[in-house]
Structure formats: C-alpha cells, structure tokens
TORNUDO-832054 format. One record per residue (C-alpha): chain; z, y, x; residue in one letter. Coordinates in nm, 3 decimals, padded with zeros to 5 digits. Layout:
// residues N
 chain       Z       Y       X res
     A       Z       Y       X   a
...
***
This chain:
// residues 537
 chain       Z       Y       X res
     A  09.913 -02.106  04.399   x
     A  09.693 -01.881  04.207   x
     A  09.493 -01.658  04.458   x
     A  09.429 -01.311  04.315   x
     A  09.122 -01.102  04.359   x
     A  09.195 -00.718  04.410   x
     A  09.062 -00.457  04.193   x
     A  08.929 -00.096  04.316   x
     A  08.845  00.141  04.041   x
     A  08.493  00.308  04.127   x
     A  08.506  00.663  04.271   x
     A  08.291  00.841  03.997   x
     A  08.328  00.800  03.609   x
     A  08.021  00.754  03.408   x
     A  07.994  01.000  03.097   x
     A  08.212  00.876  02.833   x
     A  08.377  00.595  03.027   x
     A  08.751  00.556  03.081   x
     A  08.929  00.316  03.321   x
     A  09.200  00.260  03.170   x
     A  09.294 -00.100  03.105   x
     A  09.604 -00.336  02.960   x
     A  09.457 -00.650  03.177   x
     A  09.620 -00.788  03.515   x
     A  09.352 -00.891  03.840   x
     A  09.194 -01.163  03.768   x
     A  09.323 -01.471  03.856   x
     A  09.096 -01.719  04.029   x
     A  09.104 -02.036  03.773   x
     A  08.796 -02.229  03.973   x
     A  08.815 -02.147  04.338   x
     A  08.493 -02.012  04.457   x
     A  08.270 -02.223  04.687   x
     A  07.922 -02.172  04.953   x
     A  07.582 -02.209  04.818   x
     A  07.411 -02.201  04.445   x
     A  07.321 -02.553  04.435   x
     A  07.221 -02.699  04.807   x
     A  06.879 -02.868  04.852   x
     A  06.625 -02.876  05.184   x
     A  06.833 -02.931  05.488   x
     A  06.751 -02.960  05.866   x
     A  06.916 -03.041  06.222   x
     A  06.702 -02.808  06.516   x
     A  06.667 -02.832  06.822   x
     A  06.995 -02.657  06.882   x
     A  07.158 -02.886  06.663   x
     A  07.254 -02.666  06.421   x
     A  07.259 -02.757  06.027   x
     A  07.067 -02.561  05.796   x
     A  07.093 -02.590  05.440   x
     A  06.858 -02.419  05.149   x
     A  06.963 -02.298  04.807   x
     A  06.645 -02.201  04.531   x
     A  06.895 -02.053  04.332   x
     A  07.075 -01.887  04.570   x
     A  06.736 -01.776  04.721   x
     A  06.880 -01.798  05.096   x
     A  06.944 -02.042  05.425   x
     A  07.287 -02.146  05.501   x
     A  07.407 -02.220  05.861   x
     A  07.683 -02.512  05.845   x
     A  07.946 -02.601  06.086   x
     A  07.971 -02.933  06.102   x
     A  08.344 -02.960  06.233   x
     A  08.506 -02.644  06.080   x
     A  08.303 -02.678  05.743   x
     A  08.213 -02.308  05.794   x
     A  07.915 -02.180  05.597   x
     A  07.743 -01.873  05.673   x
     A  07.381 -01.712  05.576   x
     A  07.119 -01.764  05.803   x
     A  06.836 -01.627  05.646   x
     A  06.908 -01.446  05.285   x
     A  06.759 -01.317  04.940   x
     A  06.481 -01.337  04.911   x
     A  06.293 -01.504  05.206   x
     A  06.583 -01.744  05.275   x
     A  06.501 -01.912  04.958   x
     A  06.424 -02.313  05.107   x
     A  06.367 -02.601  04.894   x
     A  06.287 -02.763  05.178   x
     A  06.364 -02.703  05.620   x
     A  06.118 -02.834  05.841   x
     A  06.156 -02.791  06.194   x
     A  05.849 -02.804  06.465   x
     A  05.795 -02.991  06.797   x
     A  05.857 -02.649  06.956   x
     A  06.138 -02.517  06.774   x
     A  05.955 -02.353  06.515   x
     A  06.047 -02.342  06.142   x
     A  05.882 -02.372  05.784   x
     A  06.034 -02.375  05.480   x
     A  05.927 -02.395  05.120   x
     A  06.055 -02.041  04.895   x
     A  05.960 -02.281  04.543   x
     A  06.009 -02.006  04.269   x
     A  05.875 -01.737  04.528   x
     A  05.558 -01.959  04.513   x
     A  05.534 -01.889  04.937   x
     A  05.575 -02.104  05.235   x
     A  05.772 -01.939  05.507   x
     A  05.716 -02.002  05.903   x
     A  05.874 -01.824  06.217   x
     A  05.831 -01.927  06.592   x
     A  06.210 -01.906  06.666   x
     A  06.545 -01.693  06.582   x
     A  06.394 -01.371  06.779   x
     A  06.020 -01.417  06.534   x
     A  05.930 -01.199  06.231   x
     A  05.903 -01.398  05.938   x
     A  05.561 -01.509  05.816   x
     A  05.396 -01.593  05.503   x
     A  05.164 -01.892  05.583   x
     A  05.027 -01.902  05.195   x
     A  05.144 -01.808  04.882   x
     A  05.030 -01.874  04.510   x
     A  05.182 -02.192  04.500   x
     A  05.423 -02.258  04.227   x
     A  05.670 -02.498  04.293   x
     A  05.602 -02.570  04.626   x
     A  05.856 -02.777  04.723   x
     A  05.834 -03.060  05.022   x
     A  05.769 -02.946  05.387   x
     A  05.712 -03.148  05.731   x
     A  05.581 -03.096  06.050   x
     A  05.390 -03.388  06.268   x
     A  05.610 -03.374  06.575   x
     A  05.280 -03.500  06.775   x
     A  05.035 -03.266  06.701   x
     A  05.214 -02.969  06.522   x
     A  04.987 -02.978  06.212   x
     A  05.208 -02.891  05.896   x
     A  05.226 -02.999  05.558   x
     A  05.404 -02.934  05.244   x
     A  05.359 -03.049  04.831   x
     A  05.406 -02.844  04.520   x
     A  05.628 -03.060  04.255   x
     A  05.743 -02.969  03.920   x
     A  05.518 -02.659  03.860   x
     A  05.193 -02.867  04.033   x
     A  05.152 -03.166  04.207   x
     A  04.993 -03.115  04.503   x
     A  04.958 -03.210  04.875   x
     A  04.800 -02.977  05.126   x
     A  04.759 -02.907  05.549   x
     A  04.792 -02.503  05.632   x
     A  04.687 -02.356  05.937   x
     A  05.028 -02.165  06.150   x
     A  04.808 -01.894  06.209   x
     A  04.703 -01.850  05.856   x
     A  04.360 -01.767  05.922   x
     A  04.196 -02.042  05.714   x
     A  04.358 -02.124  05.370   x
     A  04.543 -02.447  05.260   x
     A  04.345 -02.793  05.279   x
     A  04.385 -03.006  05.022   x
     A  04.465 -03.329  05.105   x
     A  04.525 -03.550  04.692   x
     A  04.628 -03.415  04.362   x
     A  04.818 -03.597  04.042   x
     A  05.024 -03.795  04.353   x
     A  05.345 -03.815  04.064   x
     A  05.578 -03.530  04.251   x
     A  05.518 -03.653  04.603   x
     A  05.890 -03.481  04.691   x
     A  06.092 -03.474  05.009   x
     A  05.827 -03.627  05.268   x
     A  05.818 -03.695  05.685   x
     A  05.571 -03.737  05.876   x
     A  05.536 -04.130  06.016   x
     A  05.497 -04.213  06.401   x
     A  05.128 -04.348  06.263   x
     A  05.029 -03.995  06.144   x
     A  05.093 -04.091  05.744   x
     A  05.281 -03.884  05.553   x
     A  05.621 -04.097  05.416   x
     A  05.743 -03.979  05.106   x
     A  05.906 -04.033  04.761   x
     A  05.691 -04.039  04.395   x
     A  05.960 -03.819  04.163   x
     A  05.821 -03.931  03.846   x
     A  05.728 -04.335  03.935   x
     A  06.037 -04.421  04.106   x
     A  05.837 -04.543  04.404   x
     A  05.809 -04.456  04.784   x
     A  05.436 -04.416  04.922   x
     A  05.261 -04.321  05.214   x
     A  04.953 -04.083  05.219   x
     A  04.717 -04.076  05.475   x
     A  04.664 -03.711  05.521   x
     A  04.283 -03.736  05.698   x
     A  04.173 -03.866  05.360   x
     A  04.418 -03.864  05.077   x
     A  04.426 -04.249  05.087   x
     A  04.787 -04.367  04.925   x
     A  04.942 -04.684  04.927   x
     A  05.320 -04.806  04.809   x
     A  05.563 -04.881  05.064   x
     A  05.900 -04.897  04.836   x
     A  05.953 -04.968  04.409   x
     A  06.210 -05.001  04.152   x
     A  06.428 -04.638  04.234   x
     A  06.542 -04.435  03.983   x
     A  06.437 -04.107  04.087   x
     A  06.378 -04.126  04.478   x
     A  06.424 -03.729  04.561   x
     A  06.364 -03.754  04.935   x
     A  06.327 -03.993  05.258   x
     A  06.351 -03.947  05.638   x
     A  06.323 -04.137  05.949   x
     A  06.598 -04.182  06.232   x
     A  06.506 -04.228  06.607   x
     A  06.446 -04.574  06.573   x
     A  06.176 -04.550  06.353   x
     A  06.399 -04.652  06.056   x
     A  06.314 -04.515  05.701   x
     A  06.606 -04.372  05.494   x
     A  06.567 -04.242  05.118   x
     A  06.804 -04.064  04.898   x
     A  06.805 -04.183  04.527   x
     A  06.906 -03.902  04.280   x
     A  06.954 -04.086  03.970   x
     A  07.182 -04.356  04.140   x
     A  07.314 -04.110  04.372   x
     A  07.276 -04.410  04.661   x
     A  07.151 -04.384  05.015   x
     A  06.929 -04.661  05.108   x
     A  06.725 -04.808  05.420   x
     A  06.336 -04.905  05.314   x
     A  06.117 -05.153  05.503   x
     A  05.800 -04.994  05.504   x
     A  05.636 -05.314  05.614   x
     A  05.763 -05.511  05.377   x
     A  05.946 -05.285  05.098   x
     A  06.267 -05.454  05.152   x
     A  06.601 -05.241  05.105   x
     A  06.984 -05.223  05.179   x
     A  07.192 -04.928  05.055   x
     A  07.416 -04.743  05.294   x
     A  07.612 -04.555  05.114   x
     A  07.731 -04.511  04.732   x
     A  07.739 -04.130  04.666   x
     A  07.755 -03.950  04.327   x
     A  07.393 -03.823  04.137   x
     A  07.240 -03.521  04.167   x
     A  07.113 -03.594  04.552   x
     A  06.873 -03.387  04.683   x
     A  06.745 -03.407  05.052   x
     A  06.867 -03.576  05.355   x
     A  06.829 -03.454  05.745   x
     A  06.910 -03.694  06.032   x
     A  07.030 -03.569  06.394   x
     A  06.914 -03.674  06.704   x
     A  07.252 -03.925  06.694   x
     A  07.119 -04.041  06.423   x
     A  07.399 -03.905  06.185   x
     A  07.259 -03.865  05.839   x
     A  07.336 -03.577  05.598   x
     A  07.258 -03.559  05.237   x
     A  07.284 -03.276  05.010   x
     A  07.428 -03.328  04.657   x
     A  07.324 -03.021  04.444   x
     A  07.603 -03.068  04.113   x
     A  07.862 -03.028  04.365   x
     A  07.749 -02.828  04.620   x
     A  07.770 -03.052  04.878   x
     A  07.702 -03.151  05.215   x
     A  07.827 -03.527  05.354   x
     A  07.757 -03.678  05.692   x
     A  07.724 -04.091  05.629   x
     A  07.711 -04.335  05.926   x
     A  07.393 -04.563  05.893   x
     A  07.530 -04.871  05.996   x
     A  07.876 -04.843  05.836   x
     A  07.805 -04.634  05.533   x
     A  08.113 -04.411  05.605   x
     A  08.117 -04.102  05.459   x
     A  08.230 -03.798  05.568   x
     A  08.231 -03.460  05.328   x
     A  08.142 -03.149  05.545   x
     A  08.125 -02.900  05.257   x
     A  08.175 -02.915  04.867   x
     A  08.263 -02.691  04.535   x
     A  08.426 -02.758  04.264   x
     A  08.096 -02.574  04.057   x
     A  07.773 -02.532  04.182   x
     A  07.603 -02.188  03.977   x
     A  07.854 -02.127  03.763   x
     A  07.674 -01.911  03.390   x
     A  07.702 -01.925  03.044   x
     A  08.056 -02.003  02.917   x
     A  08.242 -02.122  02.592   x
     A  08.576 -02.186  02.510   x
     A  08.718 -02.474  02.255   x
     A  08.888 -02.359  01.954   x
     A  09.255 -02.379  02.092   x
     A  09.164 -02.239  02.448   x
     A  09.250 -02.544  02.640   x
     A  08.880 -02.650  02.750   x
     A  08.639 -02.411  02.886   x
     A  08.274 -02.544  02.878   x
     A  08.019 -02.458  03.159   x
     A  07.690 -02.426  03.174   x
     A  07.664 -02.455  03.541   x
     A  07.305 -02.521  03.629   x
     A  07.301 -02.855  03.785   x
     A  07.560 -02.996  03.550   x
     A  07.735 -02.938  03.240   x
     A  08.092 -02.961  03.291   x
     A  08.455 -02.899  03.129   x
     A  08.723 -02.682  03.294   x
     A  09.125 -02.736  03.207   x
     A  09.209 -02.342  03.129   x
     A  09.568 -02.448  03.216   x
     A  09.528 -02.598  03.582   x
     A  09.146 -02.538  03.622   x
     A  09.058 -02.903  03.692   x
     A  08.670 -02.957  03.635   x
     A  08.547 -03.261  03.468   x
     A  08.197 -03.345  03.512   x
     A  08.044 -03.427  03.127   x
     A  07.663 -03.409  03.250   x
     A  07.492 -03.409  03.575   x
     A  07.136 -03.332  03.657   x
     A  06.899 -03.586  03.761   x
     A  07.188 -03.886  03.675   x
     A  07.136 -03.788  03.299   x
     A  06.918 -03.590  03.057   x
     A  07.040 -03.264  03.115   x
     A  06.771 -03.013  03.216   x
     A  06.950 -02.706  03.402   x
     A  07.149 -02.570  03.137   x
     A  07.161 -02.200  03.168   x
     A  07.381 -02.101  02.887   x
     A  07.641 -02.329  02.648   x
     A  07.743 -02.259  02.295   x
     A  07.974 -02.405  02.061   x
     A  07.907 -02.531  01.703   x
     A  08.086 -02.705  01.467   x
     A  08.011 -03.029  01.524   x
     A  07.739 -02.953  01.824   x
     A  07.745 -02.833  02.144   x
     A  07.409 -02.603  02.245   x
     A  07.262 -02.611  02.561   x
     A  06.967 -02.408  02.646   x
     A  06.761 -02.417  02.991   x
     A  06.537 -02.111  03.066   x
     A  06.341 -02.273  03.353   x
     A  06.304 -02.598  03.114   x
     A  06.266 -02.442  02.840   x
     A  06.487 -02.695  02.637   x
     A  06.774 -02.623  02.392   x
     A  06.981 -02.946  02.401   x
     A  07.206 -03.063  02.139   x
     A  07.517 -03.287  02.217   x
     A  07.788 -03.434  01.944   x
     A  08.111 -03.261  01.999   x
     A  08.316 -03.576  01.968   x
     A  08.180 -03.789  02.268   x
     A  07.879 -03.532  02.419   x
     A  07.586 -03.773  02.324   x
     A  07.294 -03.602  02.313   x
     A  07.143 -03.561  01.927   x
     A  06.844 -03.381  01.978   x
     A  06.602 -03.218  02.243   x
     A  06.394 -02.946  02.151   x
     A  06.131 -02.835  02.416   x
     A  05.833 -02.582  02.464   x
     A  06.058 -02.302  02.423   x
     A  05.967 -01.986  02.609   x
     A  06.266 -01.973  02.861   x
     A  06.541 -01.969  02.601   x
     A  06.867 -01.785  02.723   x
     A  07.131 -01.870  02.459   x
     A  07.134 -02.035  02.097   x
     A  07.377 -02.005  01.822   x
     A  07.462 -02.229  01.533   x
     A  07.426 -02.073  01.189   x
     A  07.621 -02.114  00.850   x
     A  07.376 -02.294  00.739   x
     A  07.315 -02.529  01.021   x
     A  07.011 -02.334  01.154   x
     A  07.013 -02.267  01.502   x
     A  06.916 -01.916  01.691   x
     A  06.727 -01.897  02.014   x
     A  06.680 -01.615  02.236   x
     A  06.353 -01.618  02.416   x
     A  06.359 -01.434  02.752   x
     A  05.964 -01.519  02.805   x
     A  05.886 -01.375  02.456   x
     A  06.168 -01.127  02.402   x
     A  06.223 -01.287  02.062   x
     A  06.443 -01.471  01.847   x
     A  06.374 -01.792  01.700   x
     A  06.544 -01.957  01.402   x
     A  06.506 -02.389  01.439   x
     A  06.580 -02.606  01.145   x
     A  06.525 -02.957  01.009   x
     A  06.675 -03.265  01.096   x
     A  06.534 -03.265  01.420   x
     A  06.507 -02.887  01.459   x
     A  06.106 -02.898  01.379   x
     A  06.089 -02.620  01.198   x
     A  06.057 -02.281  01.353   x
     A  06.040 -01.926  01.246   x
     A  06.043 -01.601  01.441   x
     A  06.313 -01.406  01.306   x
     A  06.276 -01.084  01.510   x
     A  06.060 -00.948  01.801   x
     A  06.078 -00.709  02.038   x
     A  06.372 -00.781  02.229   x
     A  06.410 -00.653  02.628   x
     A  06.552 -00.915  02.796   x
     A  06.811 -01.094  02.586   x
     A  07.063 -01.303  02.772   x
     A  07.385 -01.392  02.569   x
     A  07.443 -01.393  02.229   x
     A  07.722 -01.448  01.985   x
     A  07.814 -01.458  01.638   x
     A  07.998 -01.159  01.525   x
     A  08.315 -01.167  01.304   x
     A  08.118 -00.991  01.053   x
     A  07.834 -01.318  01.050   x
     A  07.599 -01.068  01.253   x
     A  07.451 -01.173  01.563   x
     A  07.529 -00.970  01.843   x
     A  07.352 -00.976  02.203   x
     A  07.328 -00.818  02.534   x
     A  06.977 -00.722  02.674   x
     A  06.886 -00.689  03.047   x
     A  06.724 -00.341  02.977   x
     A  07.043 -00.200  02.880   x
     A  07.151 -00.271  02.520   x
     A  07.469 -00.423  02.358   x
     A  07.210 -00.507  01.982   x
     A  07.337 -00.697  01.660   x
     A  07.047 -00.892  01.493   x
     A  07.099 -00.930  01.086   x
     A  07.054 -01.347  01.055   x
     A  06.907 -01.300  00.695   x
     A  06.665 -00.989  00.780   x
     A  06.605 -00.995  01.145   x
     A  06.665 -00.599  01.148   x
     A  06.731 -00.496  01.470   x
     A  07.002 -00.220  01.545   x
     A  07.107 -00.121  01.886   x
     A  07.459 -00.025  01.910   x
     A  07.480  00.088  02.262   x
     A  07.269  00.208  02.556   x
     A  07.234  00.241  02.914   x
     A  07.446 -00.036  02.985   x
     A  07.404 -00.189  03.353   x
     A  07.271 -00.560  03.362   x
     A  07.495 -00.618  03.036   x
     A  07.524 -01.006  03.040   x
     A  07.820 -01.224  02.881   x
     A  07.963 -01.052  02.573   x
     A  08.275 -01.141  02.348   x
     A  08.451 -00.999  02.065   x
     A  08.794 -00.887  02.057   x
     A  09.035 -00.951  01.741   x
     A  08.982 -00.580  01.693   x
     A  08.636 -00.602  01.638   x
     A  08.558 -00.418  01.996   x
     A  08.320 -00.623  02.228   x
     A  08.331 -00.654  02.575   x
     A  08.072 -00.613  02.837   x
     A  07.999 -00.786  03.200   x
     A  07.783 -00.563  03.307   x
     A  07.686 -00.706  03.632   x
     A  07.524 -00.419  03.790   x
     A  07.816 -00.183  03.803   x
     A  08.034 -00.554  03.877   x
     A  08.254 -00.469  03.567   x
     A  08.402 -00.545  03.268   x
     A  08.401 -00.275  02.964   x
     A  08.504 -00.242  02.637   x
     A  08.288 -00.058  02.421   x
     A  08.412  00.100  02.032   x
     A  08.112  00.122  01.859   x
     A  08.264  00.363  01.600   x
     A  08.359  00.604  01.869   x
     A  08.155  00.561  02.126   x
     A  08.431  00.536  02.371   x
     A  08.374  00.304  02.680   x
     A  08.664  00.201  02.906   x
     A  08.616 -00.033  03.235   x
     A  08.911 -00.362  03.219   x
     A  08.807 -00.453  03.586   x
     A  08.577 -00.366  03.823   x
     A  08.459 -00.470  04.185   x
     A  08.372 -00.817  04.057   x
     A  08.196 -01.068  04.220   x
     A  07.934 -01.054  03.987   x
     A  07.572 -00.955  03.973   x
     A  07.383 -01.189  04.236   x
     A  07.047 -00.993  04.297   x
     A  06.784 -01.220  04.129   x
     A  06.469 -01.305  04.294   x
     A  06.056 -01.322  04.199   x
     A  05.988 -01.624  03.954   x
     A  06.387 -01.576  03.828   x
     A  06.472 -01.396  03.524   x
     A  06.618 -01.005  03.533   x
     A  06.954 -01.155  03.491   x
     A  06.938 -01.428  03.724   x
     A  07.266 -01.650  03.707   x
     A  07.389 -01.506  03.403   x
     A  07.757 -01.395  03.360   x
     A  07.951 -01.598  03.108   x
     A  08.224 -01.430  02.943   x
     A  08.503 -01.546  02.690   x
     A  08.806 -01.438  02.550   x
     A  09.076 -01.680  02.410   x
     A  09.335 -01.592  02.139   x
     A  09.561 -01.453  02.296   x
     A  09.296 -01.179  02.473   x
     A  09.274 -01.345  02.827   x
     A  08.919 -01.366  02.941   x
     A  08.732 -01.624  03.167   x
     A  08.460 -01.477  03.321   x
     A  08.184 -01.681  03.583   x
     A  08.095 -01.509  03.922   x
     A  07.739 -01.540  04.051   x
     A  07.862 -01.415  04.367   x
     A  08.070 -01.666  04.472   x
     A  08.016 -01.971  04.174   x
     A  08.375 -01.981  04.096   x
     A  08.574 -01.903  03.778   x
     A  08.809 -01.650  03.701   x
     A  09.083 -01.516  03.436   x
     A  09.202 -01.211  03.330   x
     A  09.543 -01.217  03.131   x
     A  09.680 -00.931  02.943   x
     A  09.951 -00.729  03.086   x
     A  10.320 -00.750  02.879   x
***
C-alpha cells in the first residue's frame, strides 16, 4: 500500500511565485526510517538504550520491546559518536564534527562542554572505579587523552600515532581496551604512561570492543560485519554472531545482552552471547538518503546514501545494496551521477570522486585530495566536472586516470548539485541562493535566478524549465527562466535537516530527479526515506 504524505500550501506567496501545480502528493517509494546513520550506543543505569547519530547530530532513546525511537538529546549537542555512561549515572559523549566532548550529571543537568578543539574526537569511556574519563580523536587526529569533569585543567595526553585507537572500555586492571582502526588489531593502553601492548590480530577493521559482567571481551568487526569474543590473555577468538558490514559500536546490559549498531542500515540488533541469536530492534531500508540519479529507462534509481551506495526498484521500491561502507571502498558518497559508461561518486567529507563501471559497479578509478567535492559530471569528451564546496570552484579532471586538473571557474557560493543541461551547459544550484549555468568550454558564469532558499537537487524538464528543492522553504518549484515566473509543485516536505558546525551549508543534500514521463523522486533529510511525485491525468 503506498502511504501518501499530505501537502499544505504555505499561507503567504513570495513575489512572483505561483502555487499552482499538475503533480499528485508524493507517494512514499522508500518508507522513511529513525536515525542518519547510528553509531555510539549505551545501556544506563536506568536501562535505557541510547543511540548516537554524527550525521543526524542528535541522541536517540530506543525501546527495546516496541522498537520505538525517540530524540533524547537533539541538533546540535546530541551529536554522539560515542555514549559513555559514569559510575554515578553521569554521561559523556563525543560531538566528532562539533570537535567537543559533551558531559551532564543526570537528565535534570545543564549540558557541559568538558573541551573542545578536537577534531574527530570520537571514542569515549569512563573507569567505573575511579570516575576518571577518557576519550580518542580518530580520523581527523589520532589521539588519546584524560579530561578533568570539572574542566578546570585541560586534556592530558596520554600517546599519539596509536593507528585510530576507536571504540575503547576501560579494563577491571585500569588499561584502556580498545580496537587499532587502521592495523586490524586490538590493544590495550596503559593510561598512567601511554605504554601499549597487543591483545588481539588478524581483523579486518575492528570498529569497537566492550566487556560483559564477567569480565569477557567482545569486539565488533566492521569489514566482516562479525561479532566476536577475544582472549585478552591469550588473543584467542570465537565469533558470536554473523551480521552484515558497516558495524559500528556495541553496548552490553547488565544481563549481559549485547547490542550492536550497523550504520548502512540503520540498525540496532540485540545478539545473545552464548547462542549468537539475533534479534533486530530497529532498522531502515536507507540510512541518509542524498544525491540521486535515475537509469536511462527509469527503472533503477541510484543513491548516494552516505554509508552505502545503493539501487532502488522505481516500480516496487526494493533497495539493493551495490556498496557498503567500511565492507568495501566506498568513502561516504555524498552525491551520484550517471555517465555513459561510469557511474560518479563524490564524498565531501573524503574528499574522493569515485568512479565505478556501469556494467558490474567495479571501481575504475579513485581520485582524492579534492576540496570537499559535492557533485561531478561526465563531459562529451570524457572529462569529468567537480564542484568544490571547500573552494567554491569547479574543476575539470582528465587523463586516463583523471591526473590532470584544471580550474575551470571560481567563485562559486556553495555549489551542491549539478547537471548537464539539454543545451550541453552545466547548470547548478548554490547554497547562497542561485539556480547558475557554467559554459563547459569558457567557464563563464551566469546566474539565472536569485534568492532561492537552500536550492539543492535540480532537474530539467522536457520543456527546458528546471526544478528546484529548495529545502529551506521544504518545496519544490519550477522556475521559467525566460519569464521569470516561479510556481511551487509541493510544499511541506520533509526536507531541509538543519546542518550542524563542521557540516556543509547544505548538510544532507536533497537529490532530485525526474523520469520521462515527468514523475520526480526526491530524497528527504528529514526522515531518510524516498519519495515520488507523479503527474496528475
């Protein structure tokens, strides 16, 4: 049964605007689901499960038996790569693009910033013995440091160039238990003195461990997606539980029921140590649903959904996974685009444009040290456009392996998708306002339109007019550039997610397509699921 989303026209007309439109409501075609990608998760001491979302920049509160999710703390101090809870009830958590960690004593406590300046910080635990806290920066540093709950005295170091010391505990003994990201090993760091030593080896990418009542260690594997029980003493292991990749952190109750976060599928699952039984609490069919493109006949929607790269059936909205982060190469793909015989995947926080064969999606080519490309299209001549959000230009890539660069134009505010125009002009939509067409051969700039609100995805019709999410009004509009004349398809979306420090203006960008026949697909920030709009008879 399709479920349809009802439409409210806004109250007040902008100059210029009509709302008059020829489209039904949209139809959901991916059903939305909780989070943006789940990651740090904790059981406190009133046994309630809390789950954290960097993208989504909030805390989630999770019913274990009903499956209901609801925000605990939201945008932007919610943000929690990582839940640690204190001997006393207390709470820290890690806000990783927000560069802060977060404390409070208890539900009825302001919020407090215990440090900030740390990019990336990412792994946070509490000794339960002594109350001393600790927490690592990964990915944007790779560090290890003590910080004083009363924030008087700043951070102590404790080691440096650990190899992404990730999702850590604190040991009975005092030492820190955690996994090495980048070395596929599990260590323990004596925090008094830095000392490290290897207590597990051969994992793929061990993302995070934790310890039951018994003193057991568990650790989650991302790469193999498997749950597994380490010996610290002598290193030997037995897997628990087969789940898929993309794991990200793991909690454990004082039952000793373990939960484990999988951040392609938004998910939370509840496995039983001794039987490896699994139990799904929560799950999406997406997890941060953005950029969008649509194959030739209109049958297979491609999404660039963040933790995954995936493939959605425009006739019954089944989703087929064709990449998933941290089980492949795929690097957070922000936006998708279509070539001939290439599909283009560019990651902002990466900054990596990522070339797959359209035949069997094996990856060709990977072009890094962009600065936080937002979209790429593939030219005539096999050339390939990138819009730079970081630089506010665009940059033309050629050669066999894309080696060769050239700036073809500068001074861009904030471009986010981009197209190729029926007329071989490229045609964008800027954060600051502007629907612009970029000449391919000149790089003249022309900007077409104005005062647009958070104008995101973009598509041309068969007309020639080109359609607009723009995300801060939560519309759709049509805009004829020889006329002027701007008229809203749909409006009350659930689109435009507020973005958050260390994010780009447009945050989770709004993908937009049209097929033949003028439906449209739009994604939804708000909610990370999928929808259509078909044209009335």
């Amino acid at each position: 049964m399709k479920a349809l989303l009802p439409l409210t026209l806004a109250a007040m007309l902008l100059p210029g605007i009509g709302h008059t439109s020829n489209y039904h409501a949209p139809e959901v075609l991916v059903p939305p689901s909780p989070f943006k990608g789940v990651h740090g998760l904790a059981v406190d001491q009133q046994n309630r499960l809390l789950a954290g979302s960097v993208v989504g920049y909030s805390m989630y509160q999770v019913d274990q038996v009903s499956s209901e999710v609801s925000t605990f703390i939201g945008p932007d101090l919610g943000q929690a790569d990582d839940i640690a809870i204190g001997p006393q009830g207390e709470m820290a958590w890690t806000g990783f693009t927000l560069g802060k960690l977060l404390y409070r004593d208890n539900d009825d406590a302001p919020i407090r910033v215990l440090a900030e300046g740390l990019p990336g910080i990412n792994s946070v635990a509490f000794d339960q013995k002594n109350g001393k806290l600790y927490a690592s920066q990964v990915f944007l540093d790779d560090a290890l440091w003590e910080f004083d709950l009363s924030a008087q005295q700043p951070p102590r170091l404790i080691k440096r160039d650990m190899g992404g010391f990730n999702g850590f505990e604190v040991g009975s003994d005092g030492w820190l238990y955690g996994p090495l990201w980048f070395k596929g090993l599990v260590v323990r760091i004596n925090p008094e003195n830095g000392d490290m030593q290897t207590v597990g080896e051969g994992f793929g990418t061990p993302a995070a461990v934790n310890f039951d009542s018994q003193g057991q260690l568990f650790v989650v594997d991302t790469l193999s997606g498997q749950l597994i029980k380490l010996d610290p003493a002598t290193g030997e292991t037995d897997m628990i539980a087969q789940l898929a990749s993309a794991l990200d952190n793991l909690a454990i109750d004082a039952e000793d029921r373990i939960f484990v976060s999988n951040m392609a599928d938004n998910s939370i699952s509840e496995v039983n140590p001794v039987s490896g039984a699994t139990r799904v609490i929560v799950q999406g069919n997406l997890a941060a649903p953005a950029g969008l493109s649509l194959a030739e006949d209109g049958k297979t929607l491609y999404v660039a959904d963040v933790f995954s790269f995936r493939s959605v059936d425009t006739a019954s909205g089944k989703v087929t996974d064709i990449r998933r982060a941290h089980g492949s190469d795929i690097e957070y793909p922000i936006a998708v685009g279509l070539g001939e015989e290439r599909v283009l995947l560019t990651s902002f926080s990466t900054g990596t444009l990522h070339l797959l064969k359209r035949d069997d999606m094996s990856t060709l080519a990977m072009v890094h040290g962009l600065n936080a490309p937002s979209a790429a299209v593939e030219l005539d001549d096999g050339s390939i456009l990138v819009s730079e959000l970081g630089s506010g230009a665009l940059i033309q890539l050629s050669g066999p392996q894309l080696e060769n660069r050239r700036t073809l134009a500068e001074g861009l505010y904030g471009p986010v998708q981009m197209i190729k125009g029926q007329d071989g002009q490229i045609y964008m939509t800027e954060a600051a306002g502007f629907l612009t067409r970029v000449n391919p051969a000149t790089g003249e700039i022309t900007r077409l339109a104005q005062d647009l609100q958070m104008p995101e995805g973009l598509v041309q019709s068969a007309e020639g007019q080109f359609i607009v999410a723009e995300t801060a009004a939560k519309r759709l509009t049509r805009l004829d550039i020889a006329s002027g004349e701007r008229h809203i398809l749909a409006d009350n979306l659930p689109i435009g997610y507020p973005t958050s420090p260390g994010m780009p203006p447009s945050g989770i960008p709004t993908g937009l397509v049209m097929a033949a026949d003028g439906t449209l697909y739009f994604s939804a920030d708000q909610d990370n699921g999928i929808y259509r709009l078909r044209l009335a008879d």
